[in-house]
Structure formats: structure tokens, C-alpha cells
C-alpha positions in Angstrom: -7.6 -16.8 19.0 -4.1 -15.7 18.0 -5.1 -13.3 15.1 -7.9 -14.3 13.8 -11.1 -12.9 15.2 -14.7 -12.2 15.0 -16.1 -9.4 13.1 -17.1 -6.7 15.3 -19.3 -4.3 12.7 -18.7 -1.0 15.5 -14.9 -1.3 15.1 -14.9 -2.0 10.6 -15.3 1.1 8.1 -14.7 1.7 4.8 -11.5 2.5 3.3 -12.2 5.8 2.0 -13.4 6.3 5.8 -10.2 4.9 6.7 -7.7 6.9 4.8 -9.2 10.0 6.0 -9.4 9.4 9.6 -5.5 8.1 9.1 -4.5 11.4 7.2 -6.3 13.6 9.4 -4.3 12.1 12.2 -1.5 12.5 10.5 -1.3 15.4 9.5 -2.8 16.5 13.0 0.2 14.8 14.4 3.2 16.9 12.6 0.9 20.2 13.7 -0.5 21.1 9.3 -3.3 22.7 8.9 -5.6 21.1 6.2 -4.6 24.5 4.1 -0.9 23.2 4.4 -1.4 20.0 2.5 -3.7 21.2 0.0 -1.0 23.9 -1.0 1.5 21.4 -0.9 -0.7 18.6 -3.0 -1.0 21.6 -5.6 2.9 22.0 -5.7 2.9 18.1 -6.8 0.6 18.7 -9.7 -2.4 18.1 -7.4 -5.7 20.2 -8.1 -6.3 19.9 -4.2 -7.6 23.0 -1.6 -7.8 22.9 1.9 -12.0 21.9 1.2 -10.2 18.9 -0.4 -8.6 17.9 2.3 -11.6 18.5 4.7 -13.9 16.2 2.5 -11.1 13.4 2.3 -10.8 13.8 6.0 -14.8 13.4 6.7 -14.7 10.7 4.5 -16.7 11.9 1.9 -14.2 12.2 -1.2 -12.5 9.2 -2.2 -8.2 9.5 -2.9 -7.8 8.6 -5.8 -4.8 5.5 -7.0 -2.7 8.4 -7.8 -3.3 10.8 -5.4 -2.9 7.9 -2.8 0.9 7.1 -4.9 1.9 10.7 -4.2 0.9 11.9 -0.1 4.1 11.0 0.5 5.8 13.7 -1.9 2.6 16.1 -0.6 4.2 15.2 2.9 7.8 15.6 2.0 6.9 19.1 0.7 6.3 20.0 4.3 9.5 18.2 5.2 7.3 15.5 7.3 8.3 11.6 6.4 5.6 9.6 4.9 5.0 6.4 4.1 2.5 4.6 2.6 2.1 1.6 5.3 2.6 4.6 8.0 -1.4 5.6 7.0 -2.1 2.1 8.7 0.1 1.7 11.7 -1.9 2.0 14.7 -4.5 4.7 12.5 -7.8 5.4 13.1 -8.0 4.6 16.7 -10.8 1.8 17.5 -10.9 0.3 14.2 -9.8 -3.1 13.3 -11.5 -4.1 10.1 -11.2 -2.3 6.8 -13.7 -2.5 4.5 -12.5 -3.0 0.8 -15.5 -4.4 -1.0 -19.2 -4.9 0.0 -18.5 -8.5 1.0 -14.3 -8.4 2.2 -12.6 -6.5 5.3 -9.1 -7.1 6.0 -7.1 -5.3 9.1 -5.1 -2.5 8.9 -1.9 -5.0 10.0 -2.7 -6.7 7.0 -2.7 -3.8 4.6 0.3 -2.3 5.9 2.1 -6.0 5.0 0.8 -5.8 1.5 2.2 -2.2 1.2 5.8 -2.4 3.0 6.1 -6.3 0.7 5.7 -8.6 3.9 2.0 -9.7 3.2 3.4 -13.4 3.1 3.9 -13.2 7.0 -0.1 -12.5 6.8 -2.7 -15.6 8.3 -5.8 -16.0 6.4 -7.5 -14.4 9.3 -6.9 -11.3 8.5 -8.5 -11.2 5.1 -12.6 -11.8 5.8 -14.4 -12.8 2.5 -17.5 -15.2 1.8 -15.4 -18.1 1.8 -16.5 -21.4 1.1 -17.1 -24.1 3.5 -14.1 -25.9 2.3 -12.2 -23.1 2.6 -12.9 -22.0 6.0 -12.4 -25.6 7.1 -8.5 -25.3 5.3 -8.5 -22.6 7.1 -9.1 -24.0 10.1 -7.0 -27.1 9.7 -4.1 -24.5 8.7 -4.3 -22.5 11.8 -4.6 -26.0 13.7 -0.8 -27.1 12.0 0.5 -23.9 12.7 0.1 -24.4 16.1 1.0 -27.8 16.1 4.5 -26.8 14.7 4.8 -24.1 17.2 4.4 -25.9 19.7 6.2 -28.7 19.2 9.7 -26.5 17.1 9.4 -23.2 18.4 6.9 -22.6 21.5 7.9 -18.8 21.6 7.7 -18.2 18.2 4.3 -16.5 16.4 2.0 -18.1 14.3 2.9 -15.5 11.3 6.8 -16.7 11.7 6.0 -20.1 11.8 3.9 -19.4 8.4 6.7 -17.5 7.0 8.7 -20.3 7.3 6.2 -23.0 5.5 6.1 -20.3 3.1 9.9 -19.5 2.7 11.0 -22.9 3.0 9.9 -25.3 1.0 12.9 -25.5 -1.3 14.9 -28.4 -2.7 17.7 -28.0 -0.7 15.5 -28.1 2.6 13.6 -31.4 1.4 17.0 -33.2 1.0 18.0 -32.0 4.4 15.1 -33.1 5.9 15.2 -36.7 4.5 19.3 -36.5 5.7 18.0 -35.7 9.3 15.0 -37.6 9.4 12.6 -35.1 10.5 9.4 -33.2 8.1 10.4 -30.8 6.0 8.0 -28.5 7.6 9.7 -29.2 11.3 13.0 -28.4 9.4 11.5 -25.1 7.9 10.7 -24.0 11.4 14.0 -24.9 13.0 15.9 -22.7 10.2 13.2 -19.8 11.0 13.9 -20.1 14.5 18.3 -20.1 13.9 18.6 -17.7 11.8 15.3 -15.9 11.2 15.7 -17.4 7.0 15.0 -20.4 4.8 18.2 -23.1 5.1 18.4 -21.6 1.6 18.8 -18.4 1.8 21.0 -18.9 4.8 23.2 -21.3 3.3 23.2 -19.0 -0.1 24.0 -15.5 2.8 27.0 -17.6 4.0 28.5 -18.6 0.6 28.4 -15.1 -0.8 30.2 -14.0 2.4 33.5 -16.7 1.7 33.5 -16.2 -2.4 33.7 -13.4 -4.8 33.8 -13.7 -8.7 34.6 -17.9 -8.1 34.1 -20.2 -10.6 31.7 -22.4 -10.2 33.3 -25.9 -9.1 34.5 -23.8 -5.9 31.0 -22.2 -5.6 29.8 -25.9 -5.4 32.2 -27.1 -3.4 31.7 -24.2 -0.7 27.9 -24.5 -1.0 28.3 -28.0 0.2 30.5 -27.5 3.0 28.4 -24.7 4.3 25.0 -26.7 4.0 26.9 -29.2 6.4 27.9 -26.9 9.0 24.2 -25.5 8.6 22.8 -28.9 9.1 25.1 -29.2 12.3 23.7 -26.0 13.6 20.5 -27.5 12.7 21.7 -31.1 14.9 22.9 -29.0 17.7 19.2 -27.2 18.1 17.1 -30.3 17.4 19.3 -32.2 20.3 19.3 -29.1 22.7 
């Protein structure tokens, strides 16, 4: 079912479980001993030893929001790149489900959205809270249009692009080129996702700044308008093809 799935309770654990499986493989990874990121969490104002590590590691001691902020200045210190999202790519072998409070999970895909800024691109799937009836059923009838437009605009494109481009493209200028082509704005959204990987907007904004520097603004105007046409062309040519 795409990406949303059912909960299986063997592959979900907590995410103080979580982050210390993820840093234990980490730092297995670049060959550290748990001695060698305690020293190097102390030289970042960190009252860590290598017992610290060991309880994170097992789970046992949660990371605090700072502490969590700075692993990746601990990491530099040993001259091994860190990011925050890297602690949930493909971490913790056999998980799937992360849980965040008693009654929500979310995947580590989705966390690692939220911290490199591309949560947006995220279905509702991958966030599992008590929802209400009438929430699971707009779920449900989401999904259901997502696929719809997929199939019908884009049949090789994901479910998460064709929600980025719902998302990302609901602008004014897309709901006047819509009603110029006589298509949904949503099938219009999709077509410009699919072109140039953008909203028309941001496109047609790319293409202007790439003709015009420091113009005023009757030429900005005047460009913008000639570049939404040849956009909306583009557009013609891939609705036709």
C-alpha cells in the first residue's frame, strides 16, 4: 500500500531506543570506541564518559535536546561527518516505527524529512496517531486522489511527488493557468512537478531571475508574462504528448 502500512509492534521502539541503536552504529561504523565520543562530547562542553555513551547506546539514558543539537560537533571532533537526519537513514536495522509518545509512532523516513526541511513530501501514513474516524477517512480519500492524479498525469511519478506538488502548487498564478488551459488546477500542479520537478511559480519566478538583474519593475512584469507563456507551452506540449 504505497507507504502507508500496518503497525507491526516487533519492528516499533522508542526513540530514546532508537537514537542509541543509531549512534552505536554510527559510531561503530567510523571504527570510535564509546571512550572516543565521550572524550570528544567533553571537549564540546559535554559532561559525558564513555559509561555515558554505553547507557545512551543500551537505551537506557535519554539525549537530551541539546545534547542531540551538538553530536554532530562531538562527531566532527573526531573528524567523522554528521548529520542530524544521518541518525535515521537506514538506522537501527529492522525497525520501521519510532515511537514518540505513548499513543504516536512515525518512521524514521519521516523524521529524517522533518530534520533535513522536506517533511511536506511526507503522506499522512507515516505519522500513526489515535485519529479520528473522520480523519482516517480524509486520509483515506487523500491517498485515493493521489493516486488518481498519478495515474492519470504522471503514472511513474510517487505518491510523495505528486503530494509535493498539491502542496507546492496551489498558487495564484497556477489557478489562472489552469482556467487558460482548461484542465484542474491540481492536474496542472502535477504536470509542472513532473517538467521541471517545481511549482509553475517558482519555475516561472527561476526563469525570470535568470533574464533580469536590478530591472525595474514594468520590465520585471513584462518578462514574467512572456515566460509564464512559454511555460504554459511547455505545459501544452506535455498535456498533448
Amino acid at each position: 500500500m504505497d507507504r502507508l502500512r500496518c503497525r507491526d509492534m516487533s519492528k516499533e521502539v522508542g526513540i530514546v531506543e532508537f537514537i542509541g541503536r543509531s549512534l552505536r552504529e554510527r559510531r561503530e561504523a567510523a571504527h570510535l570506541l564509546q571512550e572516543d565520543v565521550g572524550a570528544a562530547a567533553r571537549s564540546v562542553g559535554m559532561a559525558w564518559t564513555q559509561s555515558t555513551v554505553a547507557q545512551i547506546e543500551a537505551g537506557t539514558r535519554r539525549v537530551s535536546l541539546p545534547e542531540f543539537l551538538l553530536l554532530p560537533a562531538v562527531f566532527r571532533q573526531l573528524h567523522k561527518p554528521l548529520e542530524l537526519s544521518d541518525l535515521f537513514k537506514g538506522a537501527a536495522a529492522g525497525i520501521d516505527r519510532v515511537r514518540l509518545t505513548p499513543e504516536t509512532t512515525m518512521s524514521p523516513l519521516a523524521i529524517d524529512q522533518i530534520l533535513d526541511g522536506s517533511f511536506y513530501a511526507t503522506l499522512p501514513g507515516d505519522i500513526e496517531a489515535p485519529y479520528s474516524e473522520s480523519a482516517k477517512k480524509a486520509t483515506a480519500e487523500l491517498v485515493g486522489k493521489l493516486r488518481t492524479l498519478r495515474d492519470r498525469r504522471w503514472p511513474k511519478g510517487h505518491l510523495t511527488d505528486i503530494h509535493r506538488a498539491l502542496t507546492e502548487g496551489g498558487g495564484e498564478a497556477e489557478r489562472k493557468a489552469s482556467r487558460r488551459l482548461h484542465i484542474p488546477a491540481d492536474d496542472l500542479a502535477v504536470v509542472a512537478f513532473k517538467l521541471w520537478g517545481v511549482s509553475l511559480t517558482t519555475e516561472r519566478e527561476r526563469r525570470v531571475g535568470e533574464r533580469l538583474h536590478n530591472a525595474d519593475a514594468r520590465t520585471v512584469q513584462a518578462t514574467r508574462g512572456a515566460v509564464t507563456r512559454q511555460l504554459l507551452s511547455e505545459i501544452s506540449g506535455e498535456l498533448a504528448s
